[in-house]
C-alpha positions in Angstrom: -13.2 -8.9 -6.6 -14.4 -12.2 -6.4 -17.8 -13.2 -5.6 -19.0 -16.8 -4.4 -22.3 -17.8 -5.4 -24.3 -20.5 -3.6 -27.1 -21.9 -5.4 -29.8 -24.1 -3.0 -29.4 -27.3 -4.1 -32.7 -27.8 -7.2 -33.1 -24.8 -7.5 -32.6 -22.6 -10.1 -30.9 -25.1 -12.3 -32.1 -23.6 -15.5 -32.5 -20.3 -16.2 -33.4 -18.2 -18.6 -32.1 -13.9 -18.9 -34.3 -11.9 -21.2 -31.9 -9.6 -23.1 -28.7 -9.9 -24.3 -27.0 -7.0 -23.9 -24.6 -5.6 -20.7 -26.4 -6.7 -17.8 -28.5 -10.1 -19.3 -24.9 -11.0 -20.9 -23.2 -10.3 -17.4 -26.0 -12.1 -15.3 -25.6 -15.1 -17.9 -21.9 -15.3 -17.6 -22.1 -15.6 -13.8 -25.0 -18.0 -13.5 -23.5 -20.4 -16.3 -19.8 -20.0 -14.7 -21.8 -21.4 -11.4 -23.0 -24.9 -12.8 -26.7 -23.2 -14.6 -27.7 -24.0 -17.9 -28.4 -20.4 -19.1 -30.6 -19.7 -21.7 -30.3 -16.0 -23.3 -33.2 -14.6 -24.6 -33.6 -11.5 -27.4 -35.3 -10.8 -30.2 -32.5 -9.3 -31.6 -30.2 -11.6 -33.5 -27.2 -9.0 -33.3 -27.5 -8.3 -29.4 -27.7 -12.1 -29.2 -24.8 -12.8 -30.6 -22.6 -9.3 -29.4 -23.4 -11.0 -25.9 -22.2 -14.3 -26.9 -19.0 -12.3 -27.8 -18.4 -10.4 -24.8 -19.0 -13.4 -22.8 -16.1 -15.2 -24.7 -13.9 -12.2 -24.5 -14.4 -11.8 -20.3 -14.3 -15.4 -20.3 -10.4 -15.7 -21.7 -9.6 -12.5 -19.7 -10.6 -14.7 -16.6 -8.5 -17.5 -18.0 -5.6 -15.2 -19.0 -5.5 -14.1 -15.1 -5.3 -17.9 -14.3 -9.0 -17.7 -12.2 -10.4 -20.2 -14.8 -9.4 -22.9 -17.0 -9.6 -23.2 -20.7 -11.7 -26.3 -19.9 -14.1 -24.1 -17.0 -14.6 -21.4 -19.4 -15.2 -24.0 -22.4 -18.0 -25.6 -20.0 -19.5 -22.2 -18.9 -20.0 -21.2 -22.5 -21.4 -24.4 -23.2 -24.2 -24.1 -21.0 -25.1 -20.9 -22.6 -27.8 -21.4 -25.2 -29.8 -18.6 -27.2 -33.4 -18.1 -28.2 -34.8 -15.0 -30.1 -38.4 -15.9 -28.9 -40.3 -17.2 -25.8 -41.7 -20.7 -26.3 -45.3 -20.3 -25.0 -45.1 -16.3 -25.1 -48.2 -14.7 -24.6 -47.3 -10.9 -25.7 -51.1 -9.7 -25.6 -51.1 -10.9 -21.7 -47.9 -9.4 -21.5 -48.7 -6.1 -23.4 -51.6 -5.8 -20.7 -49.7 -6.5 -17.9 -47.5 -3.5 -18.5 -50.0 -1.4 -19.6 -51.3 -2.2 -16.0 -48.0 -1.4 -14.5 -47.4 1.8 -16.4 -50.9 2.8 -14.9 -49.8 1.9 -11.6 -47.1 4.4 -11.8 -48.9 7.3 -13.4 -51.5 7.2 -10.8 -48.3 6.9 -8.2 -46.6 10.1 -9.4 -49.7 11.7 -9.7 -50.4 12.2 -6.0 -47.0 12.6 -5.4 -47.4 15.6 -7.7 -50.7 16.5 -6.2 -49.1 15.8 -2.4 -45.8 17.9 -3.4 -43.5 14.9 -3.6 -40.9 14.5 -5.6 -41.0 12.1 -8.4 -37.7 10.2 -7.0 -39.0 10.0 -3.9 -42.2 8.5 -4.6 -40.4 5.9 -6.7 -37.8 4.9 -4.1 -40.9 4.6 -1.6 -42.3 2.5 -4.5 -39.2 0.3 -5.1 -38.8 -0.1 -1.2 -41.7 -2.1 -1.0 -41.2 -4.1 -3.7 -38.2 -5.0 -2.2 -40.3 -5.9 1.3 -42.3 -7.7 -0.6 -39.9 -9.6 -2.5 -37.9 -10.3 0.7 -40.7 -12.2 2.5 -39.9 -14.9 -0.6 -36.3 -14.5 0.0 -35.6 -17.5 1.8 -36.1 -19.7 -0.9 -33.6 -18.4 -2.5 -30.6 -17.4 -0.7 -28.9 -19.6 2.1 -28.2 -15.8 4.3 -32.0 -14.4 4.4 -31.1 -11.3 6.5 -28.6 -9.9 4.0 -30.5 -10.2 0.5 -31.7 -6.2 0.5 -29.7 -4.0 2.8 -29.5 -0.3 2.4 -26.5 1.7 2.8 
């Protein structure tokens, strides 16, 4: 399954993927494979590197199926760069941010609770408008703006 990725010209160039593992490894395979510099973000000096691997590894499956170069793959992992701490991070602001978040939710499930709503339920309600609200900024960042969230 191939997918193409169109990337607005300036924007996005650099990006930066907190965690390393399955899914932050994955996203900074794609986005670096598509012309980003990537940088990959853990604390974790192990999970850093385990990505790094498993990058490699799908990287020369991809050229042993002839849908990249040696040379492509060579560039995408040199656009991948690795940091175990955020320049500039602020972990009390973030810490409280959460905290707010976590809040958020408790009070959320507890009307559902009170209102008889299942927990799943109230979160996919929760998530859905997330998603709204996310999509109303969606045009800055996809060239197809009716197809970005679509259930089903």
């Amino acid at each position: 399954m191939s997918h193409n990725i169109t990337f607005p010209k300036g924007i996005l160039s650099d990006i930066a993927v907190i965690g390393a593992g399955m899914m932050g490894s994955g996203i900074a395979h794609v986005c670096a494979q598509h012309g980003r510099r990537v940088t990959l973000i853990d604390l974790s000096e192990q999970l850093l590197h385990r990505g790094l691997e498993t990058i490699a590894k799908n990287l020369g499956r991809q050229v042993a199926r002839e849908v990249l170069t040696r040379d492509e793959a060579d560039a995408t992992l040199g656009r991948i760069y690795t940091a175990n701490e955020l320049e500039g991070y602020d972990r009390e602001r973030a810490f409280k941010q959460a905290e707010g978040i976590y809040d958020t939710l408790m009070e959320i499930f507890k009307m559902s609770a009170e209102e008889g709503i299942p927990t799943n339920v109230a979160s996919d309600h929760l998530a859905e408008n997330r998603i709204r609200s996310v999509a109303k900024f969606k045009t800055c960042y996809t060239s197809t703006p009716r197809r970005v969230f679509r259930r089903g």
